[in-house]
VOGU-3710 file (C-alpha; in Angstrom, 3 decimals, decimal comma):
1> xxxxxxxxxx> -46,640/35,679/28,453  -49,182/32,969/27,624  -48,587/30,823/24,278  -51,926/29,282/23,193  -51,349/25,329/22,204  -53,928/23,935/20,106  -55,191/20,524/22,573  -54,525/17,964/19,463  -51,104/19,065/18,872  -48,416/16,380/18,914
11> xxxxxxxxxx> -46,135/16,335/21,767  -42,210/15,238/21,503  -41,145/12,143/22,004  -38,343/11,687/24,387  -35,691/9,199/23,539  -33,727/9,473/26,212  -30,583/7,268/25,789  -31,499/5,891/22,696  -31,140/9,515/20,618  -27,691/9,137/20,010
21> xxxxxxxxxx> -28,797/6,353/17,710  -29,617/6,699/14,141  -30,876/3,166/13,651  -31,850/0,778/16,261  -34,037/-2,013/16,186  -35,516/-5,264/18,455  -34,378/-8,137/16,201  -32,137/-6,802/12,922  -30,806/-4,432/11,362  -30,295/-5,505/6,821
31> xxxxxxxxxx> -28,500/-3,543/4,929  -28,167/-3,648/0,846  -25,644/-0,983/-1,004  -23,471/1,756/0,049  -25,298/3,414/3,059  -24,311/6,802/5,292  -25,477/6,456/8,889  -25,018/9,733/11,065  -24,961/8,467/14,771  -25,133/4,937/16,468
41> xxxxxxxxxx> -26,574/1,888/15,559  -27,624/-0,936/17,379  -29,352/-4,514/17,881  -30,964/-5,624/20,999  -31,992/-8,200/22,205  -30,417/-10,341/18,801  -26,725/-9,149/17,574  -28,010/-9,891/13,965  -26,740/-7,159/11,118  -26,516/-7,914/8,172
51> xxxxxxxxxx> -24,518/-5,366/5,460  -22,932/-3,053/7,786  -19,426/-3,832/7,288  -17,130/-0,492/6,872  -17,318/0,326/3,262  -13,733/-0,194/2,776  -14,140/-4,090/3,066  -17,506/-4,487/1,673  -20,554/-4,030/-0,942  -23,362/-4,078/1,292
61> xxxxxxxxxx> -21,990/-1,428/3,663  -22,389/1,276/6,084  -20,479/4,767/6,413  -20,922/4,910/9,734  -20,238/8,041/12,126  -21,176/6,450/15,299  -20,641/3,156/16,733  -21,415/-0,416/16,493  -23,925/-1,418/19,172  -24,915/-4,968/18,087
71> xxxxxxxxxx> -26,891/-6,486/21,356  -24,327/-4,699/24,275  -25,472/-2,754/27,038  -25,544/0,483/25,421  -27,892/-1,158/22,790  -29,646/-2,808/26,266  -30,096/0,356/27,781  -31,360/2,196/24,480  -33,357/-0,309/23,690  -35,477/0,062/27,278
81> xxxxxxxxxx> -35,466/3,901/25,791  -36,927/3,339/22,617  -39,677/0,646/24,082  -40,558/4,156/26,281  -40,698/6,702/23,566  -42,289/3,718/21,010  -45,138/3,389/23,951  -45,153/7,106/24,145  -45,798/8,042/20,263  -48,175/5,290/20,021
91> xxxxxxxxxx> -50,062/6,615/22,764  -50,783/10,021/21,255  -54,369/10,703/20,004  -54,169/11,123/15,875  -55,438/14,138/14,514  -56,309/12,757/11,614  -56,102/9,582/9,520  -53,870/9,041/6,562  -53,640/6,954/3,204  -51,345/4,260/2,422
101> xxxxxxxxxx> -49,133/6,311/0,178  -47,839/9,502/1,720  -46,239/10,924/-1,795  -47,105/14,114/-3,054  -48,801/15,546/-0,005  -47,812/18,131/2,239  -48,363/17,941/6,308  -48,557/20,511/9,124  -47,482/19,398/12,395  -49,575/17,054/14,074
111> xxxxxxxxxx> -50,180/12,901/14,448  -51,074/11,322/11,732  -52,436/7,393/11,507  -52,603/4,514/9,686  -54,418/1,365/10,597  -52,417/-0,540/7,660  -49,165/0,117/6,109  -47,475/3,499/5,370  -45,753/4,045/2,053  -44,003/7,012/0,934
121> xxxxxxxxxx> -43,069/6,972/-3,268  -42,043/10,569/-4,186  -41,521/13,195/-1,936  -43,201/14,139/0,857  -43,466/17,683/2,634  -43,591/18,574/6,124  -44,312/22,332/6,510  -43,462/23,705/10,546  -45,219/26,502/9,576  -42,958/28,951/10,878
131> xxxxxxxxxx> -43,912/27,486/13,969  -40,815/26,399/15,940  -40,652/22,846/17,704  -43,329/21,759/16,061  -43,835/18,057/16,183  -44,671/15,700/13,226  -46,111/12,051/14,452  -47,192/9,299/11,627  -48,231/5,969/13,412  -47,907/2,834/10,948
141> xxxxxxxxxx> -50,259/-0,052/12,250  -47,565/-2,544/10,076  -45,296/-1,689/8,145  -43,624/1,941/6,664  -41,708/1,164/3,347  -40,314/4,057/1,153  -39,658/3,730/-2,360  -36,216/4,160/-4,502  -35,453/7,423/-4,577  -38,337/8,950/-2,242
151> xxxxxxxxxx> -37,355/11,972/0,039  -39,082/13,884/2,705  -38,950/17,353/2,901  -38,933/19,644/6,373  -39,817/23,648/5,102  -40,513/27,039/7,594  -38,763/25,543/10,536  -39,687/22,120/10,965  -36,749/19,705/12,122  -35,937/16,135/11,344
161> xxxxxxxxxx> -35,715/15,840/15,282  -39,101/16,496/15,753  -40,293/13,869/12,840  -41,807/10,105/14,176  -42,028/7,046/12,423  -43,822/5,145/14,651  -44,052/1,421/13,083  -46,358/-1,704/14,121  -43,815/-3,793/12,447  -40,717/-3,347/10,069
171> xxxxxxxxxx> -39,443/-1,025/8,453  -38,118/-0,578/5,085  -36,410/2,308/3,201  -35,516/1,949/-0,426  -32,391/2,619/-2,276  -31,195/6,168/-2,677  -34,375/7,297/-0,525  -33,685/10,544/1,769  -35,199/9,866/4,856  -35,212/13,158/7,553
181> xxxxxxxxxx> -37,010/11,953/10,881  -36,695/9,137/14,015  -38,416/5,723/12,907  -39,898/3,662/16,160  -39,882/0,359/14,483  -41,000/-2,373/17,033  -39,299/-5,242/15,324  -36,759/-4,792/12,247  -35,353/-2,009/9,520  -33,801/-2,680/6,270
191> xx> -31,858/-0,284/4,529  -30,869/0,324/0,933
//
């Protein structure tokens, strides 16, 4: 049986060692609020976190159900991962080129770029298409910051596994935002 593959569709990413982690970053990792983190975090090479105390002894916390990797040699190895699969999402021709804001809009799989900033207020929808595995790449020259309260929404198959962040810079999600996807953040993400 032969599947025919469009030649500009997005491709996976691999993360290798670094997809048991659900945040991890080059030089931080800020918290602010009551946070849930499913899976690992981690800090390489600088141990610096800031708000991710267990939420039973702090404010500015994290409900965490993975572990601590702050600058070990899980985070190393992870770390040498994410620098692969960062390279490798970056690498991938766009299919098209996006605004600033991503709110109200719906995608279908493919890479999407932005030579600036990516910003995400409201919800945004990203529709598989009945169309299993499909892929989902949006490359952020700077910065990707989401707004209070923004959400993104995966309909007719598509999977937060198969959703990229791919960030020039930082990366900053707003309070009570509901984030579904991997973000490649070359140097820092803040939550809450």
């Amino acid at each position: 049986m032969l599947i025919a593959v469009p030649a500009d569709a997005a491709t996976t990413v691999d993360l290798g060692t670094a997809g048991s982690f659900a945040v991890l970053a080059g030089s931080g990792i800020t918290n602010i609020g009551e946070t849930t983190i499913n899976g690992n975090i981690g800090t390489h090479p600088l141990p610096a976190e800031t708000g991710v105390a267990p939420c039973s002894a702090a404010v500015n916390c994290v409900n965490l159900t993975g572990s601590n990797h702050p600058a070990d040699d899980t985070a190393l190895d992870a770390k040498r991962d994410l620098t692969t699969a960062y390279n490798a999402a970056a690498a991938q021709p766009a299919n098209a080129s996006i605004v600033d804001d991503l709110g109200g809009q719906t995608f279908k799989p493919g890479v999407y770029r932005s030579k600036s900033s990516i910003g995400l207020t409201g919800e945004v929808t990203l529709d598989a298409q009945g169309i299993g595995g499909s892929v989902f790449i949006f490359q952020a020259g700077s910065t990707l910051i989401t707004a209070g309260a923004s959400s993104i929404t995966l309909i007719n198959g598509a999977s937060a596994c198969n959703v990229f962040f791919q960030v020039g810079s930082a990366a900053t999600l707003g309070a009570t935002s509901t984030f579904r996807g991997t973000i490649l953040a070359h140097d820092s993400i803040s939550l809450g």
